[in-house]
ZALUM-196806 format. One record per residue (C-alpha): residue in three letters; residue number from 1; x, z, y. Coordinates in nm, 4 decimals. Last residue first. Layout:
BEGIN
aa ala	i NUM	X X	Z Z	Y Y
...
This chain:
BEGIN
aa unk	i 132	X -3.9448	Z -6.8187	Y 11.0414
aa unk	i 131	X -3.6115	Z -6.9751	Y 11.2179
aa unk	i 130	X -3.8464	Z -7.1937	Y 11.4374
aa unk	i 129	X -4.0001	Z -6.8524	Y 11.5895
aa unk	i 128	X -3.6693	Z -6.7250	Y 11.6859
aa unk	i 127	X -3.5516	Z -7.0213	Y 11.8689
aa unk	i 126	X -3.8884	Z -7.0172	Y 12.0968
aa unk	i 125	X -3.8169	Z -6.6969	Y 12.1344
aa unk	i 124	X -3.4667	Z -6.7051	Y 12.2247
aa unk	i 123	X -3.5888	Z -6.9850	Y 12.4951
aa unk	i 122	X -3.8985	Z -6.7745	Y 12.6231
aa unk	i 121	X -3.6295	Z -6.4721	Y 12.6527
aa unk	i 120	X -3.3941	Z -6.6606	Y 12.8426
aa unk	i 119	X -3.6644	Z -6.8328	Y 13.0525
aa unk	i 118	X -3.7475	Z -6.4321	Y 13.1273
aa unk	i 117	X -3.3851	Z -6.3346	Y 13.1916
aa unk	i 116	X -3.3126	Z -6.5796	Y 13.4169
aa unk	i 115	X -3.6658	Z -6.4514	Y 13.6341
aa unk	i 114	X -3.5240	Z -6.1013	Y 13.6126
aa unk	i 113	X -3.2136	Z -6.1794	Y 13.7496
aa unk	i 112	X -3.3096	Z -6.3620	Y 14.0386
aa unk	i 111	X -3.5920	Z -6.1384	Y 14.0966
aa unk	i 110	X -3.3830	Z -5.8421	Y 14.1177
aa unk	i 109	X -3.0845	Z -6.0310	Y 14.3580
aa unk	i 108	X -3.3788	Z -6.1335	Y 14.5872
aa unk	i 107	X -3.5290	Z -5.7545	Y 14.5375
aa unk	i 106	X -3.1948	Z -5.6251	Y 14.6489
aa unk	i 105	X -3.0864	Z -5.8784	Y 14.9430
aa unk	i 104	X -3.4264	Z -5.8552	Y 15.1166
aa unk	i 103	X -3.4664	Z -5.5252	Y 15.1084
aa unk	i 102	X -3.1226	Z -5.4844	Y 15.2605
aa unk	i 101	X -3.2229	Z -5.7062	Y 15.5232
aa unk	i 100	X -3.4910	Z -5.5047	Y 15.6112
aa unk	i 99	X -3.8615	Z -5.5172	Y 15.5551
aa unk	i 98	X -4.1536	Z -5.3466	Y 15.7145
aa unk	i 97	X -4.2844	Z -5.7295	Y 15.8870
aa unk	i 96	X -4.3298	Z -5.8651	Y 15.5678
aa unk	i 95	X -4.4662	Z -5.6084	Y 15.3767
aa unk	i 94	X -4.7433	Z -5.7967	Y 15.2436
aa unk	i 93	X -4.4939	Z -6.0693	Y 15.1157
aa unk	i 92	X -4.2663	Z -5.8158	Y 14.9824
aa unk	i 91	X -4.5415	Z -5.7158	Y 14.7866
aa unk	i 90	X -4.6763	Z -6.0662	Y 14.6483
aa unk	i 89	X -4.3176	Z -6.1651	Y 14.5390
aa unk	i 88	X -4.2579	Z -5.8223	Y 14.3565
aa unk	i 87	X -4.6291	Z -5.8438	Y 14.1617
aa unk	i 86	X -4.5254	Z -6.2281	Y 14.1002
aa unk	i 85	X -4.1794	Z -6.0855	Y 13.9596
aa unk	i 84	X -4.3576	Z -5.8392	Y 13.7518
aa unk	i 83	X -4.6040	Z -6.1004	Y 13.6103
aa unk	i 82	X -4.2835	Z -6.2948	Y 13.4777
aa unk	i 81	X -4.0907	Z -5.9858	Y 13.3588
aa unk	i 80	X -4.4919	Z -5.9496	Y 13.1631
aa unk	i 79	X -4.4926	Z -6.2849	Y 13.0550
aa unk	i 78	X -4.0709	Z -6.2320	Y 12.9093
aa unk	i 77	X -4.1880	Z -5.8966	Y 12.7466
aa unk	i 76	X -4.4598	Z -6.0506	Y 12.5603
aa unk	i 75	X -4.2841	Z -6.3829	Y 12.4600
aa unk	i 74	X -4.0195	Z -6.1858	Y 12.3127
aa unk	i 73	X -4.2936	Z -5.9616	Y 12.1041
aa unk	i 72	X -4.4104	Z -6.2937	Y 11.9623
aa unk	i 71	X -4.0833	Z -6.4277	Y 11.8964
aa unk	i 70	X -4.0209	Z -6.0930	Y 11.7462
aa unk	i 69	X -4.2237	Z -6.1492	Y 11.4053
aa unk	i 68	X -4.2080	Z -5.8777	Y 11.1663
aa unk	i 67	X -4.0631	Z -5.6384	Y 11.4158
aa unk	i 66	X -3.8015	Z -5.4003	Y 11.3528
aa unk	i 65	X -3.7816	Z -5.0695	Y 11.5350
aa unk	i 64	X -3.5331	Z -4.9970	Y 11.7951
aa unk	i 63	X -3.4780	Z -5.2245	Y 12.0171
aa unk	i 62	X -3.8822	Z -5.2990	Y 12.0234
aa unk	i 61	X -3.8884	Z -4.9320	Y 12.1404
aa unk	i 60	X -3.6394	Z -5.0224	Y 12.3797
aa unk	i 59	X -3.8413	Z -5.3278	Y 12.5373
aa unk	i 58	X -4.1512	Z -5.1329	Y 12.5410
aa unk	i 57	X -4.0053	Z -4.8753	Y 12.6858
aa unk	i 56	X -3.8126	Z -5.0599	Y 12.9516
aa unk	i 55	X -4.1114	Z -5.2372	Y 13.0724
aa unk	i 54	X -4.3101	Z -4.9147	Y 13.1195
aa unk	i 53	X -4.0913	Z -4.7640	Y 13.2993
aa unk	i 52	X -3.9837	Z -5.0597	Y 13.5060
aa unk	i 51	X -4.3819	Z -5.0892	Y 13.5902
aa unk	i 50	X -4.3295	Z -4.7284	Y 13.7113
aa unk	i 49	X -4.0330	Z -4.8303	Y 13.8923
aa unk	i 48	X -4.2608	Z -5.0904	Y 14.0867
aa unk	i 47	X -4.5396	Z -4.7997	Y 14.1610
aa unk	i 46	X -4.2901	Z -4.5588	Y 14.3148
aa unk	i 45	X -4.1446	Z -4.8463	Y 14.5631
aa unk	i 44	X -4.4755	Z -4.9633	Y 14.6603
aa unk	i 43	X -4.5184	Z -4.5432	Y 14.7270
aa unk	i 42	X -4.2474	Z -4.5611	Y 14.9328
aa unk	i 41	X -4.2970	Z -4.7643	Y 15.2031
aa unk	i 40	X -4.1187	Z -5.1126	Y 15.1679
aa unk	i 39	X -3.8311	Z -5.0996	Y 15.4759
aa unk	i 38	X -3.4945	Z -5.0075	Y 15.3171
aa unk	i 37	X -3.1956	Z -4.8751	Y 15.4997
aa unk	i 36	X -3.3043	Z -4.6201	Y 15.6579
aa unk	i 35	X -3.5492	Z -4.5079	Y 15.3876
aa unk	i 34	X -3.2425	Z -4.4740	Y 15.1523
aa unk	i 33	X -3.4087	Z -4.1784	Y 14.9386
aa unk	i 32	X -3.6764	Z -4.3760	Y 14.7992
aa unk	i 31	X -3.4272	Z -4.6865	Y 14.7117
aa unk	i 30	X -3.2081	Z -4.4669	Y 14.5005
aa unk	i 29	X -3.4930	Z -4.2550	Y 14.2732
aa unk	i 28	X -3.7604	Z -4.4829	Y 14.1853
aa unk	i 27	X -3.6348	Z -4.8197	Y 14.2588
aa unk	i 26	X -3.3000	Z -4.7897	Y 14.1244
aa unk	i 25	X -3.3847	Z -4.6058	Y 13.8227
aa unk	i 24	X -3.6437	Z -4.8294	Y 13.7686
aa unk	i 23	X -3.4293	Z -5.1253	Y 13.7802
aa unk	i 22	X -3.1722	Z -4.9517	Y 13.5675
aa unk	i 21	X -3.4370	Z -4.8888	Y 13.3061
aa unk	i 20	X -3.5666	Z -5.1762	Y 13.3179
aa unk	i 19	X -3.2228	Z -5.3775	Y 13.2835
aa unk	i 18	X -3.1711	Z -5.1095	Y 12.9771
aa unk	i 17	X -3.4809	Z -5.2654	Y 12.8547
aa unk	i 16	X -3.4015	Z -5.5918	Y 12.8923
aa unk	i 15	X -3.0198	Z -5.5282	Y 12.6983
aa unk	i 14	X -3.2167	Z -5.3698	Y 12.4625
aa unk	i 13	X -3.4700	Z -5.6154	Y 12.3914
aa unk	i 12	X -3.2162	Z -5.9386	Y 12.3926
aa unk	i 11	X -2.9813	Z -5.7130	Y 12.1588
aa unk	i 10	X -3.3200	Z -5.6391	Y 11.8906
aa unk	i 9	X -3.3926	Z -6.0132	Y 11.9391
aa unk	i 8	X -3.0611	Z -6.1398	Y 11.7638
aa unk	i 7	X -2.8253	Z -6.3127	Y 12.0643
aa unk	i 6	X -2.6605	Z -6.6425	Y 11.9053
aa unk	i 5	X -2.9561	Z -6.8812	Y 11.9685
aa unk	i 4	X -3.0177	Z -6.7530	Y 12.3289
aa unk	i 3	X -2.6525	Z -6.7495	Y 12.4010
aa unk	i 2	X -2.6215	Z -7.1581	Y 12.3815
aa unk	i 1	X -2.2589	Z -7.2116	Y 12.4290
């Protein structure tokens, strides 16, 4: 079954949004108190939920209201899931030597689903924009 033709845009922005939101969560408040377990300092931590912030606002909002054209707004959200994964890549990178397993295993499982979620949204896009 081909999802991305069957999902309407207003489910693919909620369900990234509420993946924001969880991330930030996550991030912001989880990861920040677990110090022992995870090696990125926390104020990397701080400024990747704040992206998630942002990210699931924008997505929610676009939940919410309805968009004349929301291949456009699809494409938005899936460049900017892309950019945060590159932001994520170059971190963890810099960090290197700070990390832990555990970091490892969360931000691998993050960026795995964030980057199937981004070719998702480029394909439901893509999809949308034909349908105009």
């Amino acid at each position: 079954m081909q999802l991305h033709r069957k999902l309407q845009p207003k489910t693919i922005f909620l369900i990234d949004g509420m993946g924001a939101l969880v991330s930030a969560i996550l991030l912001g408040l989880v990861l920040t108190r677990l110090e022992s377990f995870f090696g990125l300092p926390k104020n990397v931590l701080y400024v990747l939920s704040g992206i998630a912030v942002l990210l699931a606002v924008y997505s929610l909002a676009h939940s919410i209201m309805q968009t004349y054209d929301p291949s456009v707004r699809l494409k938005l959200v899936a460049i900017a899931n892309l950019f945060y994964c590159v932001l994520t890549i170059v971190l963890l990178i810099a960090f290197y030597q700070q990390m832990t397993v555990y970091d490892l295993l969360y931000f691998g499982g993050e960026l795995l689903i964030i980057l199937s979620l981004a070719f998702f949204e480029l394909k439901a896009a893509a999809v949308s924009h034909k349908k105009k």
